[in-house]
N, C-alpha and C positions, 0 to 999 in steps of 0.2 A: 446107888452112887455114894460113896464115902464123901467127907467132909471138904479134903482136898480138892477132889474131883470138885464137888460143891463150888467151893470158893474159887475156884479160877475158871468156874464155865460164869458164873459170875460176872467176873471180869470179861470175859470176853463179850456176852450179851450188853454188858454195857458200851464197850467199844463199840459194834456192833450198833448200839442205837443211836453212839453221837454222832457217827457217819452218817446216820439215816438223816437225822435230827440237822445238822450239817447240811445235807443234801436240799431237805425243806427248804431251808431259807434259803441256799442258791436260785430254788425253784419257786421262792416268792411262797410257799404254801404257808403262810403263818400260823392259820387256825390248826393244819394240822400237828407244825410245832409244837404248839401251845400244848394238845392231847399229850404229846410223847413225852413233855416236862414230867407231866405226873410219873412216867412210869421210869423214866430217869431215875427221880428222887428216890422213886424206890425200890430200883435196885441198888443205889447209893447206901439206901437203909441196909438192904440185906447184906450188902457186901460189907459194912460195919459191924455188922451181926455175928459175920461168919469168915472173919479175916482167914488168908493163905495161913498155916502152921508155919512159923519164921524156921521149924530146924529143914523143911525143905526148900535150899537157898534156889532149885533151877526153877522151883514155882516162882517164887518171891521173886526172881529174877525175870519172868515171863510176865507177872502180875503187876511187876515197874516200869518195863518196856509199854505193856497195854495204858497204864498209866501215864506216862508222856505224850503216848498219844492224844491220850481223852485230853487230857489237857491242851494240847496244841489242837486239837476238833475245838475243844470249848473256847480260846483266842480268838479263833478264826469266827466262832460264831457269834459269840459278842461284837468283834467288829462289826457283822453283818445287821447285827439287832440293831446297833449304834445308829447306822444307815438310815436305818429304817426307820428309827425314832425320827432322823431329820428329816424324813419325808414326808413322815407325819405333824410333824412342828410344822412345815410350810402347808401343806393342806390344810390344815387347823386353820394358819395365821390366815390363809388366801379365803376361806370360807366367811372368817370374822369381818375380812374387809367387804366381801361381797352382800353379806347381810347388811353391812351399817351402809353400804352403799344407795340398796333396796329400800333401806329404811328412810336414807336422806330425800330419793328422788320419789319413792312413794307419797312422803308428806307433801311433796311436790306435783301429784301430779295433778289435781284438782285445779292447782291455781293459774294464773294467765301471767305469763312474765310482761311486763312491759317497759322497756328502759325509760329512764323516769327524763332525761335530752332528750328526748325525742324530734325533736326540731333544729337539733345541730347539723 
C-alpha cells in the first residue's frame, strides 16, 4: 500500500470509529467508549504522522469532507458525555444525601424519643 493509500484509509478508519464510538454512548455502553478512546487517539497520532500529500487535492478533498464529519460525530458526542456527567453529578449528590441520612438516623437508632410535653 503506498503512502497516499496509507493516509486516507487512515482517515476513513477513523471516521469509521467515531461512528462506532458515537453509537456507544447512544447505547449507554460507556466502559466500552472508554476502550475505543485509546485507539481514537491513536489513529489521531498516525494520521499526524502520515498526513494526505497536499499536491493530491481529490484526496485532501475526500480527507476534509471525512473530517467534518469526525468532527460533527465528536459535537454530538460531547454533548452526549455532557449528559451523562449530569447524571452522574445527581447520583453522586443523591448518594451523599442518603449516607448522611443513614448516618443521622443511625446515631438515632438506639435512643428512645420522648416529647419532653408530654402532658399537654
Amino acid at each position: 500500500m503506498n503512502t497516499t493509500n496509507s493516509s486516507l484509509s487512515l482517515w476513513h478508519a477513523l471516521h469509521a470509529l467515531s461512528k462506532s464510538m458515537l453509537d456507544l454512548a447512544h447505547e449507554g455502553k460507556w466502559d466500552e467508549l472508554i476502550e475505543h478512546e485509546i485507539k481514537y487517539v491513536q489513529l489521531v497520532e498516525s494520521i499526524a504522522k502520515n498526513p494526505v500529500p497536499p499536491e493530491q487535492i481529490r484526496l485532501v478533498e475526500e480527507a476534509r469532507d471525512l473530517l467534518r464529519e469526525i468532527l460533527s460525530n465528536e459535537a454530538m458526542l460531547k454533548q452526549l458525555l455532557q449528559s451523562r456527567m449530569g447524571e452522574l453529578r445527581k447520583l453522586i449528590s443523591q448518594t451523599g444525601k442518603q449516607k448522611s441520612l443513614a448516618t443521622t438516623y443511625g446515631k438515632l437508632s438506639h435512643n428512645i424519643l420522648i416529647p419532653t410535653n408530654f402532658n399537654q
